[in-house]
SEPAKOL-506712 format. One record per residue: x, y, z of N, C-alpha, C in turn; residue in one letter. Coordinates in steps of 0.2 Angstrom, whole numbers, padded with zeros to 4 digits, always signed. Layout:
N
XYZXYZXYZa;...
# end
This chain:
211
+0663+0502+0552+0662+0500+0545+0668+0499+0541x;+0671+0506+0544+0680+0503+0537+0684+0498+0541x;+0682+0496+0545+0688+0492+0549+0687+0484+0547x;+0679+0484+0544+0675+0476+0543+0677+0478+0536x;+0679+0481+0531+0680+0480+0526+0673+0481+0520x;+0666+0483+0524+0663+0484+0521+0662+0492+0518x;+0665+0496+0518+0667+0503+0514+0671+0502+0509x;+0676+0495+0509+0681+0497+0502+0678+0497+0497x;+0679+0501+0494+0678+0503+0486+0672+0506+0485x;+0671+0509+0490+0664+0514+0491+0665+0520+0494x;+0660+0526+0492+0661+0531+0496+0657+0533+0504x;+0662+0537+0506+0662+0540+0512+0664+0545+0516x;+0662+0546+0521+0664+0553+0523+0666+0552+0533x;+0667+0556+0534+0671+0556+0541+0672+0562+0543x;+0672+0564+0552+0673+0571+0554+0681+0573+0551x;+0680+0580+0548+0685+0583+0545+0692+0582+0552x;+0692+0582+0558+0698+0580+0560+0701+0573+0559x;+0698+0568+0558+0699+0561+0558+0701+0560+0547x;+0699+0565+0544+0701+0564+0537+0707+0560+0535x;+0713+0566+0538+0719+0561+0536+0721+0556+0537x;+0718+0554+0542+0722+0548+0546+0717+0543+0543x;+0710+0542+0542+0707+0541+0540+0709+0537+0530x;+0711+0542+0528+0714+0540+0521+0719+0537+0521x;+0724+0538+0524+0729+0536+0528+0729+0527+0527x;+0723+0527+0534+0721+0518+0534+0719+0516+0533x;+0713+0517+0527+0708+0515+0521+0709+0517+0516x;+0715+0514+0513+0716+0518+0505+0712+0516+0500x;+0708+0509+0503+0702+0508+0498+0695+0510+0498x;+0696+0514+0501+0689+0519+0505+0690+0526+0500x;+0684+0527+0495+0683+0533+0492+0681+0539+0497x;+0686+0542+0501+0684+0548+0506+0680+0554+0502x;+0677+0557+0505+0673+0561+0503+0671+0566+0508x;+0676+0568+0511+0676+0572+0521+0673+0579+0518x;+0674+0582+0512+0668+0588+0511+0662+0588+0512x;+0659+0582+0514+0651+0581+0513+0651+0578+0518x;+0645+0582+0521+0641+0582+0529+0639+0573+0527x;+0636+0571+0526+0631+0564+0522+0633+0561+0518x;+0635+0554+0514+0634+0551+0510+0632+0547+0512x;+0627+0546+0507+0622+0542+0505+0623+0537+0500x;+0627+0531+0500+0628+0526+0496+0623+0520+0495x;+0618+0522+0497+0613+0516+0496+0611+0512+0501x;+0614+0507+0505+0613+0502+0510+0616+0504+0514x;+0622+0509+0514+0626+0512+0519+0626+0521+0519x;+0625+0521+0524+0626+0530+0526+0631+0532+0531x;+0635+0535+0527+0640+0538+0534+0639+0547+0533x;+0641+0550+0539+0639+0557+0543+0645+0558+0543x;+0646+0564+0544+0653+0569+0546+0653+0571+0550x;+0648+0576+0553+0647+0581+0560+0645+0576+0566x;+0644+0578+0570+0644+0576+0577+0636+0577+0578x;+0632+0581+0577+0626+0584+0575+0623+0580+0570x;+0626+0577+0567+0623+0574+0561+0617+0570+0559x;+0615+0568+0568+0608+0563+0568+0603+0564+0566x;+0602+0573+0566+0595+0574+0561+0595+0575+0556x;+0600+0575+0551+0601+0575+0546+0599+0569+0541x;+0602+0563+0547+0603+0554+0544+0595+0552+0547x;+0594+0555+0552+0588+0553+0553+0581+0557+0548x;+0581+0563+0544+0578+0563+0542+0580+0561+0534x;+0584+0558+0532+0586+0557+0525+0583+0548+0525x;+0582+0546+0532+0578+0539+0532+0571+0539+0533x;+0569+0545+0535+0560+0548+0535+0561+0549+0527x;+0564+0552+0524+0565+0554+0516+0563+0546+0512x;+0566+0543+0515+0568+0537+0509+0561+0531+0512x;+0560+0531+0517+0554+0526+0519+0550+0529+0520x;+0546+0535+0520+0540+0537+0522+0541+0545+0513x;+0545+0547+0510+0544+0550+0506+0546+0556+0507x;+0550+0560+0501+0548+0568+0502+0545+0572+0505x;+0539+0572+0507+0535+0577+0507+0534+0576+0513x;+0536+0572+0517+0536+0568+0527+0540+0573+0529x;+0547+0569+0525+0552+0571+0528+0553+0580+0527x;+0549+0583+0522+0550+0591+0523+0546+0591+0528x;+0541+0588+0530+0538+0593+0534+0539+0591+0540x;+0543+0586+0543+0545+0583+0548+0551+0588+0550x;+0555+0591+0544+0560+0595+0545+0556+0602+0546x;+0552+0603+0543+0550+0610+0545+0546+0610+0554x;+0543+0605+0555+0542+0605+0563+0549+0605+0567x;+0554+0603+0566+0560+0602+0569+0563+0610+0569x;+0559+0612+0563+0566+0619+0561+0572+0618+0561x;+0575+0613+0555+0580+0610+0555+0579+0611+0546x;+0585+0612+0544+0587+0612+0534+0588+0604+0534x;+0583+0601+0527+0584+0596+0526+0586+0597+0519x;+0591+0593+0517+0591+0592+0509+0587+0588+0507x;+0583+0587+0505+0579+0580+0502+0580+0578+0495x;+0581+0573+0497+0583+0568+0490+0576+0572+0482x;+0571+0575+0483+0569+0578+0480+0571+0585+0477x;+0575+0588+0482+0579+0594+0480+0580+0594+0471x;+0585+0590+0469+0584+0591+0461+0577+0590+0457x;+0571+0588+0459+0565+0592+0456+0561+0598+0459x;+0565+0601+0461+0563+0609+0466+0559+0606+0473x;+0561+0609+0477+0558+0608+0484+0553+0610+0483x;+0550+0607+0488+0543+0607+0492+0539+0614+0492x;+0535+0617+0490+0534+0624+0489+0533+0627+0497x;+0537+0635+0495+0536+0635+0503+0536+0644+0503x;+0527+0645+0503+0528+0652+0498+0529+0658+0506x;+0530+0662+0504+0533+0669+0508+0528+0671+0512x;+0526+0670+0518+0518+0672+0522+0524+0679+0527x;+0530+0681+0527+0531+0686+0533+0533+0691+0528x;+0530+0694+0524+0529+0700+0520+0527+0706+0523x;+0521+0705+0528+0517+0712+0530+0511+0715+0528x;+0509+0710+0522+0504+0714+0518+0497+0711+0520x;+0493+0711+0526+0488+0708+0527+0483+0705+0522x;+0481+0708+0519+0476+0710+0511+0479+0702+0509x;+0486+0701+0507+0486+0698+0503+0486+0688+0506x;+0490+0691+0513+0492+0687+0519+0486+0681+0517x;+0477+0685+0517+0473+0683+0517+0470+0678+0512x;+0474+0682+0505+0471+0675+0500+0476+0671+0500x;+0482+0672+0503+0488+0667+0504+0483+0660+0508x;+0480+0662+0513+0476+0658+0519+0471+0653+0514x;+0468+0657+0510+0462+0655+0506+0464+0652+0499x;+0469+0653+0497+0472+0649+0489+0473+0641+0493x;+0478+0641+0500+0479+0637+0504+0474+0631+0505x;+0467+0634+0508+0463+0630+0511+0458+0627+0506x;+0458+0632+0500+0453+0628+0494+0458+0623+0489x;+0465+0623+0492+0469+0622+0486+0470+0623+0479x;+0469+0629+0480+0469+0632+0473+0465+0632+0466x;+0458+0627+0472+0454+0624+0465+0450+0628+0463x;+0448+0630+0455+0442+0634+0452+0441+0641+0456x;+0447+0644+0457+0450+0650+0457+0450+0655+0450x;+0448+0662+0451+0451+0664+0446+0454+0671+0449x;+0459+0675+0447+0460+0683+0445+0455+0687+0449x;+0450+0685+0449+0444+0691+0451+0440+0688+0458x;+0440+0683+0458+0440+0676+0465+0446+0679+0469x;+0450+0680+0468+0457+0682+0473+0456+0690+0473x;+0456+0694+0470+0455+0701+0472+0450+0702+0475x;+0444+0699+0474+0437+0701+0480+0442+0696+0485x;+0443+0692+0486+0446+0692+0494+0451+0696+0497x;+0453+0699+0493+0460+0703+0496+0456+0710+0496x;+0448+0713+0494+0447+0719+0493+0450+0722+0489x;+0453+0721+0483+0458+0726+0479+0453+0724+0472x;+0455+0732+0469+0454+0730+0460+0460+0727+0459x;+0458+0722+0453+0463+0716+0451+0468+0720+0448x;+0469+0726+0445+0476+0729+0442+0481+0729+0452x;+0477+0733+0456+0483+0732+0461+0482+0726+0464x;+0477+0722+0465+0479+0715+0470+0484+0710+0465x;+0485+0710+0458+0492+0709+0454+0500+0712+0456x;+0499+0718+0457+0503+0722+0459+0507+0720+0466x;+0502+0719+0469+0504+0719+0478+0505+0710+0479x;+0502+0707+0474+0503+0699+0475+0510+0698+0471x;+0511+0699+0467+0518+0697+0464+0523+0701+0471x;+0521+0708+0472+0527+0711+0478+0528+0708+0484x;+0522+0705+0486+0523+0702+0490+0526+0695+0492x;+0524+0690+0488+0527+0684+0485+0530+0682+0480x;+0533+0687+0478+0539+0684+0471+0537+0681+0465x;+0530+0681+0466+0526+0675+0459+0519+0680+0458x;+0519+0677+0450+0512+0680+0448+0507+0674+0451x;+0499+0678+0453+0495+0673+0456+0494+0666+0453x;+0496+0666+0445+0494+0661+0439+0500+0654+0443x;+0506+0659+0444+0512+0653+0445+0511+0651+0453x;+0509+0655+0457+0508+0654+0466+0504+0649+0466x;+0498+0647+0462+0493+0642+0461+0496+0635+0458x;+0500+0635+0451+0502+0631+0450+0506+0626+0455x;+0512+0632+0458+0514+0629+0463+0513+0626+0470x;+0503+0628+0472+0504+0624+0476+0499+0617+0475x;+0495+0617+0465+0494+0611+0464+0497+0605+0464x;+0506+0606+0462+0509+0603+0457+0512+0601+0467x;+0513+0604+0473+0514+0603+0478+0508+0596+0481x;+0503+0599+0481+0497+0594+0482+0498+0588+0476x;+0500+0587+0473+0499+0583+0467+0505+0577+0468x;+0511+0582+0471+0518+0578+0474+0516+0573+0476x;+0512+0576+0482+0509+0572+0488+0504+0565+0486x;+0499+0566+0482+0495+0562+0479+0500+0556+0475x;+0506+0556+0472+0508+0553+0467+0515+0550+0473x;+0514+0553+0480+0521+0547+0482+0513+0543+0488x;+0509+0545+0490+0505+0539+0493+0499+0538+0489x;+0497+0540+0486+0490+0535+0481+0492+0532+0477x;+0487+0526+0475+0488+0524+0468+0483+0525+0461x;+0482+0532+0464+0475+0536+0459+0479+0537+0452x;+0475+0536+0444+0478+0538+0440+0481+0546+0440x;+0485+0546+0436+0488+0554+0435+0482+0559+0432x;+0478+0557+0427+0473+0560+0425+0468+0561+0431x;+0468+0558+0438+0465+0559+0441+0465+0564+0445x;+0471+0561+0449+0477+0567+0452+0476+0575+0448x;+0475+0574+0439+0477+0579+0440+0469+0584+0438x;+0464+0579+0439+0458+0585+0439+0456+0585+0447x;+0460+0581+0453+0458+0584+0458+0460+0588+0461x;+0467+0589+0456+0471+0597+0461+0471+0602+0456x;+0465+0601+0448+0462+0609+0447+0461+0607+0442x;+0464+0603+0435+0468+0604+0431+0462+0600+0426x;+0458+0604+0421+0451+0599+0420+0457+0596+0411x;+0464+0599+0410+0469+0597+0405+0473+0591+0407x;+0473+0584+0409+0477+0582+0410+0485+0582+0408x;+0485+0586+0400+0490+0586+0398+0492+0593+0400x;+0488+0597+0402+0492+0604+0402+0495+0603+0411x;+0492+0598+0411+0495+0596+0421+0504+0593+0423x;+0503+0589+0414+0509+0586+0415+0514+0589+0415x;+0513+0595+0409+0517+0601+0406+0519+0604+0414x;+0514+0607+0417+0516+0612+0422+0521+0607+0428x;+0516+0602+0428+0522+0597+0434+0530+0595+0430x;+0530+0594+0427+0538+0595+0423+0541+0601+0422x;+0534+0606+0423+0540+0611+0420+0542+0613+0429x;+0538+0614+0435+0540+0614+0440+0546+0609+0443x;+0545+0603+0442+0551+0598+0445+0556+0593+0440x;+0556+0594+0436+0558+0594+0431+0557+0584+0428x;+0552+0582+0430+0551+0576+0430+0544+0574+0428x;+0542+0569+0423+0535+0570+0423+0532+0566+0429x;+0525+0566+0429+0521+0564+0436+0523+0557+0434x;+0523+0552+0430+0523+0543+0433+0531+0545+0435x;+0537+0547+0430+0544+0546+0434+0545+0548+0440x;+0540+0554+0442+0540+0556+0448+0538+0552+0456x;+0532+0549+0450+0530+0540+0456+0534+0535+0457x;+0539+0534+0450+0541+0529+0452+0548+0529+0454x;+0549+0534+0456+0555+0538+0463+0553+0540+0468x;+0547+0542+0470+0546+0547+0477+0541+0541+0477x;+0536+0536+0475+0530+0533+0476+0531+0528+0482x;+0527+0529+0489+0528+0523+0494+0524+0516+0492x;+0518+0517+0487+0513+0511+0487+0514+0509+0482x;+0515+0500+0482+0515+0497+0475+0511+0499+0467x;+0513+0501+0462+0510+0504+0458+0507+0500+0453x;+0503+0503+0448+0501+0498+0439+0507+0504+0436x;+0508+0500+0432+0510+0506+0425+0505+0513+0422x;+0506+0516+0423+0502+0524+0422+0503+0526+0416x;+0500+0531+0415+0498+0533+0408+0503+0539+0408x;
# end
């Protein structure tokens, strides 16, 4: 690609032994040899030799969606950066802690997705009075149960808003949320983006304008 002259004045990358020479006989090529990947738009060039899973899930990322491509990466057991990374990844909560009790409502927050849950719903699953299944749920997963549930709405919700073309008010009483507005709040305050600009970046299906 640098030799057809379709790199000048574009960035780039290349295996860090080939860098110099490289800059060397492209001075009009913006090199970028620190970065495994760039991602120019219509053009992608790799660094590593190994690189193909990278380039090939950053193309699962951009045609099939974020939420593909994480989980295409976690069947691989392969680290993907996703072009979603700057609105927080994909939630991926802590299940090898040891604490069966809780392992259990982890299983059950999971399978109902989190819907019409409360405090007292989750402690009779785990067996515990709610002061300790608080206790052992925050120690065991890094989150109070309040914020474990939002995050795995606001995950389910991802999902809905890069393949449906369901309104967001929809979206958000099906993944718990009977406040449409208090859904926007949470899905922004987790990914830093509200649900429509979140469709009309992550969205695979022709949209309407959303509320």
């Amino acid at each position: 690609m640098a030799e057809s002259g379709l790199l000048d004045g574009r960035s780039a990358t290349t295996h860090w032994t080939s860098a110099k020479s490289f800059a060397a006989r492209y001075p009009a090529i913006r090199l970028e040899a620190d970065k495994p990947i760039v991602d120019d738009g219509d053009l992608i060039t790799t660094a590593g030799l190994m690189a193909w899973s990278e380039l090939g899930l950053r193309l699962v990322d951009r045609l099939l969606g974020p939420s593909i491509a994480a989980s295409t990466a976690r069947f691989l057991v392969i680290e993907h950066s996703d072009s979603a990374s700057e609105c927080g990844s994909n939630f991926a909560p802590i299940l090898a802690h040891g604490d069966g009790a809780i392992l259990k409502v982890q299983h059950w927050l999971q399978a109902s997705g989190a819907v019409d849950v409360s405090l007292a719903a989750m402690a009779q699953q785990a067996g515990l009075e709610e002061r300790t299944f608080l206790r052992r749920f925050r120690a065991a997963t890094g989150l109070k149960p309040t914020e474990y549930c939002q995050h795995l709405r606001v995950g389910k919700a991802r999902q809905m808003l890069e393949f449906t073309n369901g309104t967001i008010d929809h979206i958000a009483w099906t993944v718990g949320y009977q406040d449409p507005g208090a859904f926007r709040a949470t899905f922004k305050k987790i990914t830093g983006l509200a649900p429509s600009d979140y469709r009309n970046r992550f969205g695979v299906t022709p949209t309407k304008a959303q509320a």
